[in-house]
N, C-alpha and C positions, 0 to 999 in steps of 0.2 A: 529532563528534556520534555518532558509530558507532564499535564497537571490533566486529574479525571475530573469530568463535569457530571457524571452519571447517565445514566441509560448509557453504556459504552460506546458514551463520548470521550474524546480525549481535545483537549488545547494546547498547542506546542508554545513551551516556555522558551525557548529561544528561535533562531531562524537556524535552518539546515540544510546545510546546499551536499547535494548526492547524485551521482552520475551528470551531472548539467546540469542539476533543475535548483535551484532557490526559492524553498518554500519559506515565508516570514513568520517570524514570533506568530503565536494567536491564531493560527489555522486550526480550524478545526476537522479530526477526522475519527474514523471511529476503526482505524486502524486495516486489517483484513476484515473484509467484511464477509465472514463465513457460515453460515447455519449452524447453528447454536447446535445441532443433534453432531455434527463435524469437529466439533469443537477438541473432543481428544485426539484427534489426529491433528486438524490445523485451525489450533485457540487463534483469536483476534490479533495476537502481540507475541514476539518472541523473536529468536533471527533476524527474521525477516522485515519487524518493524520499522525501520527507516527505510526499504523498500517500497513499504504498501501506502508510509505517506507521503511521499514520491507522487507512486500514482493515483490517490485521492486528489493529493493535490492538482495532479494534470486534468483527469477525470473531471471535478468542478468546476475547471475553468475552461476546458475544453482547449487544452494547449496541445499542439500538433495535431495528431489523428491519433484514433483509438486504440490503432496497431503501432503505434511510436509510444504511446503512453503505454501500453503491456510490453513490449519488448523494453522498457526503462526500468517495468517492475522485475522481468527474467533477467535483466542484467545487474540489476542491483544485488536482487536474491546469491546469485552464483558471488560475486564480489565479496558480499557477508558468509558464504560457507553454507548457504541450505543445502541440504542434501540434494543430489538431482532429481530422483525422484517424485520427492516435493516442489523442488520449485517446477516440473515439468509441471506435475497434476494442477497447480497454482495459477500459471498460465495457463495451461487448459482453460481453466475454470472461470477468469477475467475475460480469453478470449469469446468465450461461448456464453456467460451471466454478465458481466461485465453493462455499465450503462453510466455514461457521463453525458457531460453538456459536448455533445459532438453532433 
């Protein structure tokens, strides 16, 4: 589903449609974008990944509002099985760092 471009970039090798949204082949994202010192609690990729390119996707293009694009990534998260916890702190973390074309 993913091919790495480096510096953790990622290019989606097919299109993936999840909760509503229809991201195409060749988007590029670089998955959750978390601080690196974060990273053993919530790595770039895992569960959650077809969630966070969801809202990459939205984020770049600036589709809905910012609060529709996070609430797509908390509801994709629970869909996949994150633990709540996680995807609480996760949304947290979008809602309050979070920065797309909006």
């Amino acid at each position: 589903m993913l091919n790495y471009l480096g510096n953790g970039r990622y290019r989606t090798s097919k299109s993936i449609k999840f909760v509503g949204v229809n991201v195409p082949a060749g988007f590029h994202t670089d998955l959750a974008s978390t601080p690196r010192i974060l990273w053993n609690i919530f790595p770039p990729f895992g569960k959650y990944e077809k969630a966070a390119i969801i809202h990459d996707y939205l984020y770049h293009f600036g589709i809905g509002t910012k609060k529709e694009a996070d609430h797509k990534f908390l509801k994709g998260m629970k869909i996949l099985g994150v633990p709540f916890w996680k995807r609480q702190m996760m949304h947290k973390a979008v809602r309050i760092f979070g920065k797309g074309n909006f």
